[in-house]
Every structure is written in C-alpha cells, then in structure tokens.
N, CA and C atoms as a LAMMPS dump frame, in Angstrom:
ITEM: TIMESTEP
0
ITEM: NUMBER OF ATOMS
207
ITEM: BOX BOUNDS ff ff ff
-5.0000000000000000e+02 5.0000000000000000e+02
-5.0000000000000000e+02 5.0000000000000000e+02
-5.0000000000000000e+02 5.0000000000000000e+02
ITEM: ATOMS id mol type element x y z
1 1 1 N -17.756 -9.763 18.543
2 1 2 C -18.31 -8.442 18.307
3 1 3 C -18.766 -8.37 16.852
4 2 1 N -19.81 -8.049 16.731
5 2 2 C -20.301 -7.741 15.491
6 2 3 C -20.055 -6.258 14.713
7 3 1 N -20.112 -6.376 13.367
8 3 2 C -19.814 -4.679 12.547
9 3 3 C -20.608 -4.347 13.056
10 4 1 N -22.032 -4.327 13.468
11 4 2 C -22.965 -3.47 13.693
12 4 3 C -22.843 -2.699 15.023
13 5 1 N -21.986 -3.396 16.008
14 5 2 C -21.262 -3.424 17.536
15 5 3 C -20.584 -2.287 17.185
16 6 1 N -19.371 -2.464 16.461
17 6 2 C -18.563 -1.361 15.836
18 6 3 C -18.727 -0.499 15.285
19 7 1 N -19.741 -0.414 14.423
20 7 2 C -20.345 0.754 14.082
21 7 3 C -20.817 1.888 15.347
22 8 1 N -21.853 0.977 16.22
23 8 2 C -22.189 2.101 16.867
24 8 3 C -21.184 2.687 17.766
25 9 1 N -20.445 1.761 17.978
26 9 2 C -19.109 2.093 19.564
27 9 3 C -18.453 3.257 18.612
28 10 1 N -18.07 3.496 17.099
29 10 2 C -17.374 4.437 16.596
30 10 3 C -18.292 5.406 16.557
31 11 1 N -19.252 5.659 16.405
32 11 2 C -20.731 6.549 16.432
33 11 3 C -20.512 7.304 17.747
34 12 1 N -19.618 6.327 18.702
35 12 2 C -19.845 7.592 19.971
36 12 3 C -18.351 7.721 20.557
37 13 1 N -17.679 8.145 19.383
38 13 2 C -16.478 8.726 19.952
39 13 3 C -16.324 9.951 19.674
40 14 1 N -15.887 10.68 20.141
41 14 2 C -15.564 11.706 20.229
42 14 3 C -15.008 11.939 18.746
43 15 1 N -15.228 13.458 18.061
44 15 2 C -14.514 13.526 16.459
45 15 3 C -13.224 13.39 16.953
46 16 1 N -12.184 13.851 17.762
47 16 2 C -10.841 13.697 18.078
48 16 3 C -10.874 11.953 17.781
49 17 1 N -11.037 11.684 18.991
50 17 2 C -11.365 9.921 18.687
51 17 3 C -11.103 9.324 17.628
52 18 1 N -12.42 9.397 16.783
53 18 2 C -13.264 9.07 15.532
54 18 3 C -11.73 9.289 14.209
55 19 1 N -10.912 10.781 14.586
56 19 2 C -9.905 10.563 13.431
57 19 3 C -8.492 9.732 13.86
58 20 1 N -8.584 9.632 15.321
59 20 2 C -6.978 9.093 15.544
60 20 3 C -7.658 7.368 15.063
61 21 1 N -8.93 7.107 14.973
62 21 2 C -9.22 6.086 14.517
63 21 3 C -9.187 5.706 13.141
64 22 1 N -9.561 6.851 12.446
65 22 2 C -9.417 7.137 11.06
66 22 3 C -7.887 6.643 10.544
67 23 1 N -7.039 7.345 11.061
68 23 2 C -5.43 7.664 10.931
69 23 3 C -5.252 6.103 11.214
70 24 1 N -5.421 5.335 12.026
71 24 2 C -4.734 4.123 12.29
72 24 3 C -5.282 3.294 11.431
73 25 1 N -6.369 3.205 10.812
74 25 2 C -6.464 2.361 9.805
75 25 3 C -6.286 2.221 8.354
76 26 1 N -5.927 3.631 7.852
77 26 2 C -5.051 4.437 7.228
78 26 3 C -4.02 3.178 7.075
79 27 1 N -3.095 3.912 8.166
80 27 2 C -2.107 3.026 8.736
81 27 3 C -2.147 1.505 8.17
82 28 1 N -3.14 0.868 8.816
83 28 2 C -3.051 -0.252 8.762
84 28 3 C -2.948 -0.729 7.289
85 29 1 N -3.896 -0.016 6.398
86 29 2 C -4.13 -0.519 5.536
87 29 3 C -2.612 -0.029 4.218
88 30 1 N -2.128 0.776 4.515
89 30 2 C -0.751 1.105 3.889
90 30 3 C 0.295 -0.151 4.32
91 31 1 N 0.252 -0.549 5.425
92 31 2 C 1.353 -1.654 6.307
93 31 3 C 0.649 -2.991 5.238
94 32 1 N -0.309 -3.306 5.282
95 32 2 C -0.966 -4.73 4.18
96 32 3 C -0.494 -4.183 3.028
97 33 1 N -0.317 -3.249 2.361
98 33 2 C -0.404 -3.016 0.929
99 33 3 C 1.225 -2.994 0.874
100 34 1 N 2.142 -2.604 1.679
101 34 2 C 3.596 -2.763 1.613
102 34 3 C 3.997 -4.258 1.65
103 35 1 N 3.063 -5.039 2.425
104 35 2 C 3.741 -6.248 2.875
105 35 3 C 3.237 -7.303 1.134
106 36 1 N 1.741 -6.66 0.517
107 36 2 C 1.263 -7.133 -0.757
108 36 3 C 2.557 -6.933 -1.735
109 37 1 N 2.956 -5.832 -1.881
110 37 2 C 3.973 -5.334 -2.675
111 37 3 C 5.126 -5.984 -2.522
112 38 1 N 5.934 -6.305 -1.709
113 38 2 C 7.001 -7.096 -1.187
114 38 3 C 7.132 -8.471 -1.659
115 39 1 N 5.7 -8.784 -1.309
116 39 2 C 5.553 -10.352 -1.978
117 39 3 C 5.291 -10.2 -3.372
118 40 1 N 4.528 -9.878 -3.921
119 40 2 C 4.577 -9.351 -5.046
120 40 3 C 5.732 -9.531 -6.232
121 41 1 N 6.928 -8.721 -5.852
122 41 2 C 7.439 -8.177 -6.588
123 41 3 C 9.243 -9.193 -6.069
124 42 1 N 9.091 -9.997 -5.055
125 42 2 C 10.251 -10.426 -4.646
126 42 3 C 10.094 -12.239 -5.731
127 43 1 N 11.474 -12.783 -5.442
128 43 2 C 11.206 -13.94 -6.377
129 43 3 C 10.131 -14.84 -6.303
130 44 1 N 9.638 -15.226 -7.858
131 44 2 C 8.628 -16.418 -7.537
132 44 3 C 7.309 -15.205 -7.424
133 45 1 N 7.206 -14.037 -7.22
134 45 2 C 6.08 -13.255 -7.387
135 45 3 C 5.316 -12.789 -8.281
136 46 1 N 4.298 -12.389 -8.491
137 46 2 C 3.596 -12.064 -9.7
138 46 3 C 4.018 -11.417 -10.675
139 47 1 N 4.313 -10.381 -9.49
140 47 2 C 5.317 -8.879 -10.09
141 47 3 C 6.609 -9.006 -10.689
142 48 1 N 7.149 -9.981 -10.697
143 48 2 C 8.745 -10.154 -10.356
144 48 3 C 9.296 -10.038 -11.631
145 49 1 N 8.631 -11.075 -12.777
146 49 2 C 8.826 -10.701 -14.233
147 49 3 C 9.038 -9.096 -14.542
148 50 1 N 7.718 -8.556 -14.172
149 50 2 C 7.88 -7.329 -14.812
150 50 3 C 8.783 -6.036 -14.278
151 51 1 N 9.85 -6.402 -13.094
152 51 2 C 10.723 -5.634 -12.387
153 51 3 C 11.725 -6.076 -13.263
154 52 1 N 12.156 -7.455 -13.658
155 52 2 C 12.824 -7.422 -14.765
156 52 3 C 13.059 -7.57 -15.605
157 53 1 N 11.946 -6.846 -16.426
158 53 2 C 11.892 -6.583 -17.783
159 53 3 C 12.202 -4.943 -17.727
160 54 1 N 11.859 -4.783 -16.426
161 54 2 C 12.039 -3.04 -16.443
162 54 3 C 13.519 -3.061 -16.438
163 55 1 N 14.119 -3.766 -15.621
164 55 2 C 15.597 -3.65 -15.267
165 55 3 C 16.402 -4.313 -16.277
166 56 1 N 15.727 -4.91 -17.234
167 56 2 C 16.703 -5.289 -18.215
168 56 3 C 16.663 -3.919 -19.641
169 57 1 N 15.384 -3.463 -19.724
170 57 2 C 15.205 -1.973 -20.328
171 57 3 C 16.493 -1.052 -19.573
172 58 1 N 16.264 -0.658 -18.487
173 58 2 C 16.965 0.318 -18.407
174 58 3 C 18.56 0.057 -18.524
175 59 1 N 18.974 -1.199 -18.463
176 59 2 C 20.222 -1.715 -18.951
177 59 3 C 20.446 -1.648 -20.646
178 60 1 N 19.759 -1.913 -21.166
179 60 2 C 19.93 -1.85 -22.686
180 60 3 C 19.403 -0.471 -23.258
181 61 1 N 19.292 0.553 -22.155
182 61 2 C 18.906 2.08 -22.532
183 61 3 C 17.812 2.093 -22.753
184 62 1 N 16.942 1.414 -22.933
185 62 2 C 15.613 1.379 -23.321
186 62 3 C 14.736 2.211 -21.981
187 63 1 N 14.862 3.316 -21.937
188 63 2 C 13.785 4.146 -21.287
189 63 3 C 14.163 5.948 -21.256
190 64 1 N 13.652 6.587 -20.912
191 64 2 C 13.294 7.989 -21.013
192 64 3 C 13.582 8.688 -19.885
193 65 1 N 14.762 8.897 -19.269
194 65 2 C 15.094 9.809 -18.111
195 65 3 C 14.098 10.757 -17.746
196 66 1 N 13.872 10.956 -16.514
197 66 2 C 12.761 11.899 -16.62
198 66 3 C 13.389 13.129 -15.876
199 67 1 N 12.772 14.323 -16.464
200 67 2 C 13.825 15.496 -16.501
201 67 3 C 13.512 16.086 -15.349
202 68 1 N 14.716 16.468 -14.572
203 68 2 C 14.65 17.092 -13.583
204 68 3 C 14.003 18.899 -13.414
205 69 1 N 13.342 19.021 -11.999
206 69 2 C 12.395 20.088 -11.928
207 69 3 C 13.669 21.723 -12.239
C-alpha cells in the first residue's frame, strides 16, 4: 500500500473515524517515545551519564527543591 493509498482511504472516513485514528497514533507515537526513553536512560545509554550526575547532585544537596503549590 502506498502513502498516497492511505491518504485517500483516511480522506473517506468518517470525522468520528478520522479522530479515533488520530488518537491511536497519538498513542502510538507516545508508546516509541517511552520505549526511546527507557533505552536511553537505562545502562550503557546515552542518557544514563546524565541521570547520574543528577543523582549524584541531589545526594550532595546540590539542587533547589521546588516549592510546593
């Protein structure tokens, strides 16, 4: 199937349709960005340094409580 396939097949859904379609890719694309983050930030990850450098700050007091509402 081609984008251009998909394009039009979404062109004729119904607006109900058109947003529960909206909503799921939403979806989808939050579920990739959790699973990016995970890897990320777990050992051996990009992120991973800088989780603990944060966590060695907030051990040596080094940060700014943030004040409750």
């Amino acid at each position: 199937m081609t984008v251009e396939a998909i394009k039009e097949a979404i062109a004729s859904l119904s607006e109900q349709e058109r947003a529960s379609l909206a909503a799921w890719m939403i979806e989808q694309d939050y579920d990739e960005w959790d699973i990016q983050m995970a890897r990320d930030f777990s050992p051996g990850g990009r992120g991973h340094q800088i989780g603990d450098q944060v966590n060695r700050d907030i051990d040596e007091g080094k940060f700014t409580p943030l004040k409750k509402r």
